[in-house]
C-alpha positions as CSV (number, residue, x, y, z in Angstrom):
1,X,70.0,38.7,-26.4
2,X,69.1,35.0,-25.8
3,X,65.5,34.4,-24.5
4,X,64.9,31.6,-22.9
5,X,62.0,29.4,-23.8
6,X,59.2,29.9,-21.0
7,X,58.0,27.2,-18.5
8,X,54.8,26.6,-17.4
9,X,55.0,26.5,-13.4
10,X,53.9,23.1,-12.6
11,X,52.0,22.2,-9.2
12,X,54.1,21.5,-6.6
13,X,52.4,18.9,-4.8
14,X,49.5,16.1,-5.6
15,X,49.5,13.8,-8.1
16,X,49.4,16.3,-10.8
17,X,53.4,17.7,-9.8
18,X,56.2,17.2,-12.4
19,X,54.0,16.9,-15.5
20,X,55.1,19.0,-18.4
21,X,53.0,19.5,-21.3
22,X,53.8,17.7,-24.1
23,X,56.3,18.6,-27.1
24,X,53.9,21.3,-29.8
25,X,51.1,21.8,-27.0
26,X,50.7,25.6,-26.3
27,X,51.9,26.4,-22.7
28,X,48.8,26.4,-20.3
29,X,46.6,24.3,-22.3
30,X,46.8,20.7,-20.1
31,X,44.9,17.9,-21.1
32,X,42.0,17.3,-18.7
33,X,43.6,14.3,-17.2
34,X,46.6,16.9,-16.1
35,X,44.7,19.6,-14.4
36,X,44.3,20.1,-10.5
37,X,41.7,19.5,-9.0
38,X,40.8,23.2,-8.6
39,X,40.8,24.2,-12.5
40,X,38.0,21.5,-13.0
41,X,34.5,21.7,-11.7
42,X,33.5,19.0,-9.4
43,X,31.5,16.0,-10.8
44,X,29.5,15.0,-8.2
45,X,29.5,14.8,-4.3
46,X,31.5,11.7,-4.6
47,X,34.2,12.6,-6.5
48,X,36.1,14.5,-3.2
49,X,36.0,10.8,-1.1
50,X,38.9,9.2,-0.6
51,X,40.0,7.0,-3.0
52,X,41.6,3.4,-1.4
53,X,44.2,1.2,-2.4
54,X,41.8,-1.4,-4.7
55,X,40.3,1.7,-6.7
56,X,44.3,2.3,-7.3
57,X,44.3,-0.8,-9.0
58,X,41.3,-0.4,-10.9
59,X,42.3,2.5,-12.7
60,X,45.3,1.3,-13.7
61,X,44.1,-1.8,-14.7
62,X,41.8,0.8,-17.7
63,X,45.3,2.4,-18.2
64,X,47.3,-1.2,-18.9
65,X,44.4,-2.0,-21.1
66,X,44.1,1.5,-23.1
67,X,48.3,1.3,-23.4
68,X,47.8,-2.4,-24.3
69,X,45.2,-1.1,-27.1
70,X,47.4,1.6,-28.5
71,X,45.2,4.0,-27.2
72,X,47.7,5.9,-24.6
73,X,51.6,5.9,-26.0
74,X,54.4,5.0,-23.5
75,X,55.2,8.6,-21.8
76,X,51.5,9.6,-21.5
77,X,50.8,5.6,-19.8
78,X,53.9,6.1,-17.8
79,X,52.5,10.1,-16.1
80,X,48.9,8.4,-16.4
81,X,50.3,5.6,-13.9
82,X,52.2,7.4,-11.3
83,X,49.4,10.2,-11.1
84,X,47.0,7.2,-10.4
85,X,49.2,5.9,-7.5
86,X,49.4,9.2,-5.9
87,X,45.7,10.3,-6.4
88,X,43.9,10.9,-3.0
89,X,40.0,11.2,-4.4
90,X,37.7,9.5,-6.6
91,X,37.9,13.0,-8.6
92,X,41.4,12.6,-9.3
93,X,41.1,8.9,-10.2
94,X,37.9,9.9,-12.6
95,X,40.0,12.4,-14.5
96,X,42.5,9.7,-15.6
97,X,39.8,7.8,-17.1
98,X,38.0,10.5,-18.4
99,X,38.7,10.3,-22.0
100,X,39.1,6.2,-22.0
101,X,36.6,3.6,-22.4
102,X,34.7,2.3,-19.7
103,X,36.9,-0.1,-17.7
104,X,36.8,-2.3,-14.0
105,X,36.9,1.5,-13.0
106,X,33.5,3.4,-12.4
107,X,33.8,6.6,-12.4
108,X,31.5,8.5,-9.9
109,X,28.0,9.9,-11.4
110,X,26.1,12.4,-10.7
111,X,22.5,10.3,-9.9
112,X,23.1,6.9,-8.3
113,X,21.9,4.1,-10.5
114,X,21.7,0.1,-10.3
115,X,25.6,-1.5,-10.7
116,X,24.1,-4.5,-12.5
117,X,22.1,-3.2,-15.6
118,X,18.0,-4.3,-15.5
119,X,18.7,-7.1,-18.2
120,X,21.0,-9.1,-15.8
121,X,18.7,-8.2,-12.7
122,X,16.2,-11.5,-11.3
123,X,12.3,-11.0,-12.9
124,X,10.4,-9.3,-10.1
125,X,8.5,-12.0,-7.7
126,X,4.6,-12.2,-8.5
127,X,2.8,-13.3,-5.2
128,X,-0.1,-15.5,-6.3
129,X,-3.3,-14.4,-5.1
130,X,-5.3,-15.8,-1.9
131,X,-6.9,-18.6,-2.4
132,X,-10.8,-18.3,-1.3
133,X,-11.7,-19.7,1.9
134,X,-13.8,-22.7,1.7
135,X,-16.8,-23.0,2.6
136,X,-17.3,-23.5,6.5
137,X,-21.0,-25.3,6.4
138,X,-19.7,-28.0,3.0
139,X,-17.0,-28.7,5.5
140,X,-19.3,-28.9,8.2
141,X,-22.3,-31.0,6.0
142,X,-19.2,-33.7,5.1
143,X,-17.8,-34.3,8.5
144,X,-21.3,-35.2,9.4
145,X,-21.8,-37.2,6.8
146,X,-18.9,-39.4,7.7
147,X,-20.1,-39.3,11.1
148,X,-23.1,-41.3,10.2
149,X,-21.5,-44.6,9.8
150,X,-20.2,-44.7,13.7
151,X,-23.1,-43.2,14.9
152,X,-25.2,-45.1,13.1
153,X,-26.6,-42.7,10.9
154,X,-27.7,-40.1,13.9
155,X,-25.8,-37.1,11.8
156,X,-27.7,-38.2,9.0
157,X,-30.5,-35.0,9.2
158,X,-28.2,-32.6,10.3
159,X,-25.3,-33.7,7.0
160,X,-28.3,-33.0,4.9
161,X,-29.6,-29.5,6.4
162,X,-26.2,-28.1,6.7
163,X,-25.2,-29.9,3.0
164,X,-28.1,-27.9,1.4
165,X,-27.6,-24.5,3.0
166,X,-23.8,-24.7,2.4
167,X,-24.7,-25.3,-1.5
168,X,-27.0,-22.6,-1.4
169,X,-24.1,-20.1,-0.3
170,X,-21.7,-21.7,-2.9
171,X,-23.8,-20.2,-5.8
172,X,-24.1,-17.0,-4.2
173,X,-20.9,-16.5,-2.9
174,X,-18.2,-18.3,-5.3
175,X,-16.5,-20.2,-3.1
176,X,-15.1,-23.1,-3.2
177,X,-16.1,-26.7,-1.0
178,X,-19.2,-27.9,-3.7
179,X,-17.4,-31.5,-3.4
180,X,-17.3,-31.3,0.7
181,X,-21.3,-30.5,0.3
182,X,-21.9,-33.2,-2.0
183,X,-20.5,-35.6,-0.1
184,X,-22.3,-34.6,2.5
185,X,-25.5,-34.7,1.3
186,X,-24.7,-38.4,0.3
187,X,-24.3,-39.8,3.2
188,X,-26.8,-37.8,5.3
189,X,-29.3,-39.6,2.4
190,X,-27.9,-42.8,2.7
191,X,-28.3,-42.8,6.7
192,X,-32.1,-41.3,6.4
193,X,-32.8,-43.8,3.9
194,X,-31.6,-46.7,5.7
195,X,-33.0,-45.8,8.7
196,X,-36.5,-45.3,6.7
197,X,-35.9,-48.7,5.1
198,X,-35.3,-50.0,8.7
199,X,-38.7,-48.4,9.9
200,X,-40.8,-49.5,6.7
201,X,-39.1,-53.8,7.7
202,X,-40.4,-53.1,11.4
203,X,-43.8,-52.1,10.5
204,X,-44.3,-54.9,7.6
205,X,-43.2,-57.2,10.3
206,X,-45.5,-55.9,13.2
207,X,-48.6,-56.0,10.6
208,X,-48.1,-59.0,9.1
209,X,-50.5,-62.1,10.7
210,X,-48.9,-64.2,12.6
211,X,-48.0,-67.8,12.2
212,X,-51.0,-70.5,13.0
């Protein structure tokens, strides 16, 4: 009596119906790529979202390059491409891919990680540290300084009292301004002095005899 050869029942729907295994492969024993969805354990979360149309196109865009490569041979490129077209998840679409080379297609992972890798990433910004604030009394000590030209030298005492104190605090407290004291200090001389050489011309003039 005649036995017919058996036939593995194929799915009847989903992207995975029609596919015979091929020619010398034991009955039941699919390639991974071939199996439903149910007969393979879930790779992450992601993989039961819906696929869309342009992640259609980038798995078949790793299946022209494989078959362009050699690497898939016409019949298995051809069941490869229509399962892609029909796939409805990111799972199905994975499974295709599964045993190629990494492609425009990413697969979904487990842990989510950076697209770009670190190499390719911008150096992290440095903020540059605060700079200290200046002094207030070597700001104060020059601004009277320069006041002692319009006013005729009348800032002249205070230029110098605020000048010193401020460079006192400067050697304490490391900050900077030494140049605003300085300055300061300066002028506030120059004013006292002048008005000093002023007072010392009066009093030569007021002792000296007078004329016969």
């Amino acid at each position: 009596m005649a036995v017919e050869p058996w036939e593995m029942k194929q799915p009847s729907d989903g992207p995975f119906a029609g596919h015979r295994p091929p020619v010398g492969q034991a009955p039941g024993h699919l390639p991974s790529w071939q199996q439903p969805p149910a007969a393979q354990p879930a790779v992450s979360a992601q993989s039961g979202m819906r696929a869309a149309h342009t992640d259609r196109e980038r798995t078949v865009d790793v299946l022209k390059a494989a078959y362009a490569e050699g690497r898939l041979d016409p019949e298995e490129y051809a069941q490869r491409f229509d399962a892609a077209n029909r796939a409805k998840t990111y799972g199905e679409l994975s499974r295709l891919v599964a045993d190629l080379p990494a492609g425009p297609f990413v697969a979904p992972s487990a842990a989510p990680g950076p697209v770009v890798p670190p190499t390719f990433l911008p150096p992290p910004a440095f903020l540059a540290p605060p700079r200290p604030r200046t002094n207030p009394l070597a700001v104060t000590s020059m601004v009277l300084g320069l006041l002692t030209i319009p006013t005729m030298g009348a800032t002249g005492v205070p230029a110098v009292v605020t000048g010193h104190v401020a460079r006192a605090q400067l050697r304490s407290r490391d900050e900077p301004g030494d140049g605003m004291a300085t300055v300061g200090l300066v002028l506030g001389w120059l004013s006292i002095a002048a008005w000093a050489l002023l007072f010392l011309a009066i009093l030569i003039a007021g002792s000296s005899p007078s004329a016969g």
